[in-house]
C-alpha positions in Angstrom: 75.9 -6.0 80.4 73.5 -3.6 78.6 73.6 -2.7 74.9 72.3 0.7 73.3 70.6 0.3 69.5 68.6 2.8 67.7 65.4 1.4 66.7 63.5 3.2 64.3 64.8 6.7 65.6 64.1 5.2 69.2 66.9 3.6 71.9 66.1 0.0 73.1 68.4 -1.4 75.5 69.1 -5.0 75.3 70.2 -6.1 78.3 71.7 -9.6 79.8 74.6 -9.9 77.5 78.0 -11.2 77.7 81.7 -11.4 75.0 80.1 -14.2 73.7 76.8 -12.8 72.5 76.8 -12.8 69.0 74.7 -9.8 66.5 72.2 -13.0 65.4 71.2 -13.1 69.0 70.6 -9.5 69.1 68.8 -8.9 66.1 66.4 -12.0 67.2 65.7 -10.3 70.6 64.9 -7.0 69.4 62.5 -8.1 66.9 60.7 -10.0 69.2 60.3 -6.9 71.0 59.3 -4.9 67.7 56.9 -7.7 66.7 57.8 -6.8 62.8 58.9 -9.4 59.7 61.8 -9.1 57.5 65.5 -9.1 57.1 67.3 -7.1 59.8 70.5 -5.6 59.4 72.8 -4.1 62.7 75.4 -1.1 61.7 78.5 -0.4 63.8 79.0 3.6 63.6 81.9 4.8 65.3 81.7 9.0 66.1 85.0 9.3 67.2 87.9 11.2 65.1 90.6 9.1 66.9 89.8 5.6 65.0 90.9 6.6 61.5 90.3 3.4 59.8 86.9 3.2 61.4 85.1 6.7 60.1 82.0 5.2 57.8 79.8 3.2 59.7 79.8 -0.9 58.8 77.3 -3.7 58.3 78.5 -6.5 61.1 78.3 -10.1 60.0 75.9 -12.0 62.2 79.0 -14.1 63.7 81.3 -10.9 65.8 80.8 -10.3 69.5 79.6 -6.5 69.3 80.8 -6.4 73.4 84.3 -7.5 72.4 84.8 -4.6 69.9 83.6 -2.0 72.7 86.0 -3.4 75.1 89.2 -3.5 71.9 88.0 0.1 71.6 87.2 1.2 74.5 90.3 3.8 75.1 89.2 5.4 72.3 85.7 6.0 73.4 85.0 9.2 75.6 81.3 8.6 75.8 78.9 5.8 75.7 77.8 8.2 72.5 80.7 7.8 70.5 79.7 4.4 69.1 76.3 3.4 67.8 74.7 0.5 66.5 71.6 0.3 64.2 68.9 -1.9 63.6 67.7 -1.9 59.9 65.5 -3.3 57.9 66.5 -4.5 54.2 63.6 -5.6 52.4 60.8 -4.1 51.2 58.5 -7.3 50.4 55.2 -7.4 51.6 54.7 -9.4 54.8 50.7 -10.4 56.0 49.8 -9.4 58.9 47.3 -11.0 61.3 44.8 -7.8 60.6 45.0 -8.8 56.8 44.4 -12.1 57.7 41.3 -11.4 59.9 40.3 -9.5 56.6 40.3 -12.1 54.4 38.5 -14.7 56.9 36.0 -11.8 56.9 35.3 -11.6 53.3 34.8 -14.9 52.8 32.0 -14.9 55.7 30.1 -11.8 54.4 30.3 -13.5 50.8 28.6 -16.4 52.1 26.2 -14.5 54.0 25.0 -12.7 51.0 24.7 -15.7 49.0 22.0 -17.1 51.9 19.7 -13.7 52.0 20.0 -14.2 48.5 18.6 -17.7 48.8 16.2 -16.0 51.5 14.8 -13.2 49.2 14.3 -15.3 46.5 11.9 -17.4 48.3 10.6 -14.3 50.0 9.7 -13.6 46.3 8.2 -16.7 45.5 5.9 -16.4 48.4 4.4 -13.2 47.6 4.0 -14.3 43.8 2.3 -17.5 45.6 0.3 -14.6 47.6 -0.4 -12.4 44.3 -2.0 -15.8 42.5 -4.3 -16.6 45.5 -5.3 -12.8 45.7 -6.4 -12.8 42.0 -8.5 -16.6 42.6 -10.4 -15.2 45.0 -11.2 -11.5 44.0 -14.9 -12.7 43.4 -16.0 -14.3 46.9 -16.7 -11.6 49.4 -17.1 -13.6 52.3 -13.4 -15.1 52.1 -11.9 -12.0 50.8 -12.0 -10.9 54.2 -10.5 -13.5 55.8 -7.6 -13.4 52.9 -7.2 -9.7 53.8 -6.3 -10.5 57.3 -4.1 -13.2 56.6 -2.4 -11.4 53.8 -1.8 -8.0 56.2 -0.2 -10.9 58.5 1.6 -12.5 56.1 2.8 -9.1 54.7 4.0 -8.0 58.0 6.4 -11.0 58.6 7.6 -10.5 55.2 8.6 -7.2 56.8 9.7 -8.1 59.8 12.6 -10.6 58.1 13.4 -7.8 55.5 14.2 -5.3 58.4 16.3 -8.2 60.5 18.1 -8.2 57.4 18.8 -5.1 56.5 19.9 -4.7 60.0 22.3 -7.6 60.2 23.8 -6.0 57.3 24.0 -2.7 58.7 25.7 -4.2 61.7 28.4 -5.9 59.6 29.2 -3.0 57.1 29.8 -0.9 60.2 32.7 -3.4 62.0 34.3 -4.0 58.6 34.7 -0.6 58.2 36.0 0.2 61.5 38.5 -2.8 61.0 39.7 -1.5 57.9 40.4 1.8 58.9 42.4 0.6 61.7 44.3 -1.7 59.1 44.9 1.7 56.6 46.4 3.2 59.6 49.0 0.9 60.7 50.5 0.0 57.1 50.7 3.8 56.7 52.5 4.2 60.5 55.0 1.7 59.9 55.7 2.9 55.8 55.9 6.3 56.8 58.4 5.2 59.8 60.4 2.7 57.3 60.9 5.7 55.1 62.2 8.0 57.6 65.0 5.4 58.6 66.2 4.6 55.9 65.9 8.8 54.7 68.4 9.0 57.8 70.1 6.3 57.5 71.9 7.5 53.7 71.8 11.1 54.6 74.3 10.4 57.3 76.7 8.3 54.4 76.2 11.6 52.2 77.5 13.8 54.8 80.7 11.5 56.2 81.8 11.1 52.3 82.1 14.6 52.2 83.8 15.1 55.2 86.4 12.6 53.8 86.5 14.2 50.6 87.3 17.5 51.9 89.7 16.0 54.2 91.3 14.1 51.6 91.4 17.7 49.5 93.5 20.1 52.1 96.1 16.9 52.8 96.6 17.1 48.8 96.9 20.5 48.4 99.2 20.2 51.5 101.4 18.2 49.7 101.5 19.7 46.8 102.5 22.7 48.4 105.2 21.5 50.3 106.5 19.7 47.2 106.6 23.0 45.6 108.8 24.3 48.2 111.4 21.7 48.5 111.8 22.3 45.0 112.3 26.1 45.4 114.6 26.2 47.8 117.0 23.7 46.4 120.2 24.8 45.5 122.1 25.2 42.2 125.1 23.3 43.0 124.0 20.3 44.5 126.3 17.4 45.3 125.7 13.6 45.6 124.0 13.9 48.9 121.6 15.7 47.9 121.0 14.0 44.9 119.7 11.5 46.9 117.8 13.1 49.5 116.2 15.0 47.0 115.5 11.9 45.2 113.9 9.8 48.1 111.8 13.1 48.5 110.3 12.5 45.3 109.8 9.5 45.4 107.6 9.4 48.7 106.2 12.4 47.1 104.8 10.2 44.3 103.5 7.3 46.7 101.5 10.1 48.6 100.0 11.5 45.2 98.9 8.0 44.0 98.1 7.2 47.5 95.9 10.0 47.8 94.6 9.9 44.2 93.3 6.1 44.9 91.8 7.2 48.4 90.0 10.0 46.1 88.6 7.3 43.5 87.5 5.0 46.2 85.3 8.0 47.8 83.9 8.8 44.3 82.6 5.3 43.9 80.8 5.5 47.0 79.6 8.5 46.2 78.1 7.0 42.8 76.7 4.4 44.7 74.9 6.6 47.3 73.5 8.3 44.0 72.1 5.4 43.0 70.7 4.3 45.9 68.5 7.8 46.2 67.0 7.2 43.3 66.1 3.4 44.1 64.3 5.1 47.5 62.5 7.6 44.9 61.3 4.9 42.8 60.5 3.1 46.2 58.3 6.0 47.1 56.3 6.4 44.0 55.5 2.6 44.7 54.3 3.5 48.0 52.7 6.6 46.8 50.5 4.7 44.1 49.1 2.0 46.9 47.9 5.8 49.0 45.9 6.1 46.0 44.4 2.9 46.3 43.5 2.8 49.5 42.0 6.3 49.1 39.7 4.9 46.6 38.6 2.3 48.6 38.0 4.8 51.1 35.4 6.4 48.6 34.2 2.7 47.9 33.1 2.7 52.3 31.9 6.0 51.7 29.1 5.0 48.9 28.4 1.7 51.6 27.4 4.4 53.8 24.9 6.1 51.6 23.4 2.8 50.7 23.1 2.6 54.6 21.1 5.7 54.3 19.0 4.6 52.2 18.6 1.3 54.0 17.3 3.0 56.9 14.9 5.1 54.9 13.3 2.3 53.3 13.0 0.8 57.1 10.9 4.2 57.8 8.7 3.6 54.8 7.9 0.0 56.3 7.1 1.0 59.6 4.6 3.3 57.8 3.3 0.6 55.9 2.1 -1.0 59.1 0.5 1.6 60.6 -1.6 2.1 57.8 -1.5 -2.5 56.9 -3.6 -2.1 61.1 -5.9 0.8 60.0 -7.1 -0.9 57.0 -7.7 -4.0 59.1 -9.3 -1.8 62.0 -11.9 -0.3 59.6 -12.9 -4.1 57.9 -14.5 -5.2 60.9 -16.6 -2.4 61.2 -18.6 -3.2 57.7 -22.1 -3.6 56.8 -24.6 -5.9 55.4 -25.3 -3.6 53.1 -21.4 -3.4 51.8 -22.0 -7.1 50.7 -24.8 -6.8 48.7 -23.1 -4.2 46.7 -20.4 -6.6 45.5 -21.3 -6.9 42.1 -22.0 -3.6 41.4 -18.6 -2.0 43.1 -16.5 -5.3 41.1 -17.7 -4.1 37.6 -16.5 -0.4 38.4 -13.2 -0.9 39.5 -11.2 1.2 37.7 -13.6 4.1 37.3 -16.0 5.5 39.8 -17.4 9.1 40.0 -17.4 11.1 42.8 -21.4 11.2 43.4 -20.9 7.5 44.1 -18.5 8.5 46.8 -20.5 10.8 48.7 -23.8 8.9 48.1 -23.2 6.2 50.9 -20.2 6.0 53.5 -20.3 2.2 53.6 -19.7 2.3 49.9 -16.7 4.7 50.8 -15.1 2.0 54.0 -15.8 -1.0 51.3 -14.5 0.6 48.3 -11.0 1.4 50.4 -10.9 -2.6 51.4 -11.0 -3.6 47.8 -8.1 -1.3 46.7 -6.4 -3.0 49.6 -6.8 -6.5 48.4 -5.9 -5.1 45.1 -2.8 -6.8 44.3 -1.5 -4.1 41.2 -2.6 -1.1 43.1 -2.5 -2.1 46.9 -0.9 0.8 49.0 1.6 -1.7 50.2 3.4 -1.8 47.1 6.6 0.6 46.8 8.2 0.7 43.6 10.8 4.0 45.2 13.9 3.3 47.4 14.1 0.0 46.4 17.6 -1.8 47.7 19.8 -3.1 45.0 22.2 -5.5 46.4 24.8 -4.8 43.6 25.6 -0.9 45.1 27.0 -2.3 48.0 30.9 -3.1 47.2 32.6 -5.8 49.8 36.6 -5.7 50.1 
């Protein structure tokens, strides 16, 4: 046989069943079929008017035989529609999920990344101080400057090279962590926008049938109130010992319906209270759930600033490949010197942080030389950018 049960306003049918299946077997197939944690409730809802005693819907224990209570009922029913059942959830804890997992197993690689280009950078840094020191030996020798230009330019250029592999590896992983978390922000916010809605539903539907009952409960007291009133207008003066009685057994079941009616009308009040109460838990519940939005919004501002620093990234990658253009021009034009270039060595060495511009135009191979030595400079060297530099403490990991 085949079972209706609405899931999270959806139908899924659960079919295969028989008497003896019990709700626990239910609720374990259908959340199978959800794929969702927690503690599930199923609600028996009769929408019949026939079945008196069974107007407000009820929480079954996980022991009945929902099949048994169709079949008990089932010359009641006119439709399949006038019973439901409905699967609920009752906690509100927070249950990991294998995308939070993934997150976490992430983090903890991308931390240990970024401790080893740390390692890398510093001994990227010890290297060019290494580089600086054997500049500054060797400023003197002419001869052997120009070899230490060539292997410097070289050396400078692999430096390059592992900074932009890098930056680029760390492009790549900003760019899937941020894709995976979006995709994370969007689920929790399906499934608590789709938990609210049920349970919205769920306790608007209890607001509505105590009403019902309470009006109902309202015209059969004023009913027989009325009536009372009667019988007690159109008795006689003279009565005898018959009617003594009769009128007497009419007040008394009079009375039983008044306190009968009066209890009935205390026991819908209570639940009525209790419904109160359990609007302004789901308010409270929602502020919650309204607070961790905000969160996740400023983390979203958090991915944002990532990407500027990935702008920035990519413009200090443009700077570097201008760098070596201009690292091969320099190297270009130091072949091309003269003899005479080296016999001015001592003469250019003395004035090197003020010439005039006669001395400029007076000989070109002055000029070609005098560009090589601010090259090998190591405080004023071209190569040197002090703007754009990246900071590794801008980017924020989650």
């Amino acid at each position: 046989m085949e079972l209706k049960v609405h899931v999270d306003n959806t139908i899924r049918t659960v079919c295969g069943l028989s008497q003896d299946t019990t709700v626990e077997e239910i609720i374990k197939a259908l959340v199978t079929s959800i794929k969702q944690a927690g503690n599930f409730i199923l609600i028996e809802n009769f929408q019949t008017t026939k079945l008196i005693n069974r107007r407000l819907p009820r929480i079954m224990s996980p022991d009945e035989k929902p099949i048994e209570i169709i079949f008990t009922y089932l010359r009641y029913l006119d439709n399949d529609e006038d019973i439901e059942f409905h699967l609920i959830r009752t906690n509100d804890q927070y249950v990991p999920d294998e995308n939070d997992q993934k997150e976490k197993i992430l983090i903890k690689e991308i931390d240990q990344q970024c401790k080893i280009l740390e390692q890398q950078s510093n001994e990227l840094n010890s290297l060019i101080k290494e580089i600086q020191d054997y500049e500054n030996i060797n400023s003197n020798l002419l001869e052997k400057s120009e070899l230490n230009t060539k292997e410097l330019i070289k050396r400078k250029i692999l430096i390059l090279d592992l900074q932009t592999c890098l930056n680029n590896k760390k492009l790549n992983k900003l760019e899937t962590n941020k894709e995976q978390i979006d995709e994370a922000i969007l689920n929790k916010e399906i499934e608590f926008n789709l938990f609210l809605n049920a349970q919205h539903d769920y306790y608007k539907r209890k607001l509505e049938l105590a009403e019902i009952n309470l009006a109902s409960l309202e015209n059969d007291y004023e009913h027989l109130k009325n009536e009372y009133n009667y019988l007690i207008d159109s008795l006689p003066v003279n009565q005898t010992e018959f009617q003594d009685t009769y009128d007497s057994k009419l007040k008394y079941q009079f009375a039983y319906d008044c306190a009968e009616s009066s209890r009935q009308f205390e026991i819908n009040k209570a639940q009525l209270n209790y419904l109160e109460t359990s609007t302004l838990n789901l308010d409270e519940t929602i502020r919650a759930k309204s607070k961790i939005l905000q969160n996740l919004e400023a983390d979203f501002q958090n991915l944002l600033k990532c990407e500027t620093n990935i702008k920035n990234i990519r413009f200090n990658e443009i700077n570097y490949d201008a760098l070596e253009s201009s690292l091969f021009e320099s190297s270009s034009s130091s072949e091309c010197l003269s003899d005479d270039a080296q016999e001015t060595n001592d003469s250019i060495s003395n004035s090197r942080n003020f010439r005039k511009a006669n001395e400029f135009t007076a000989n070109s191979a002055n000029q070609r030389y005098s560009r090589i030595r601010r090259l090998a400079r190591p405080q004023k060297s071209p190569a040197v950018i002090h703007r754009n530099i990246f900071n590794y403490d801008d980017i924020h990991y989650f």
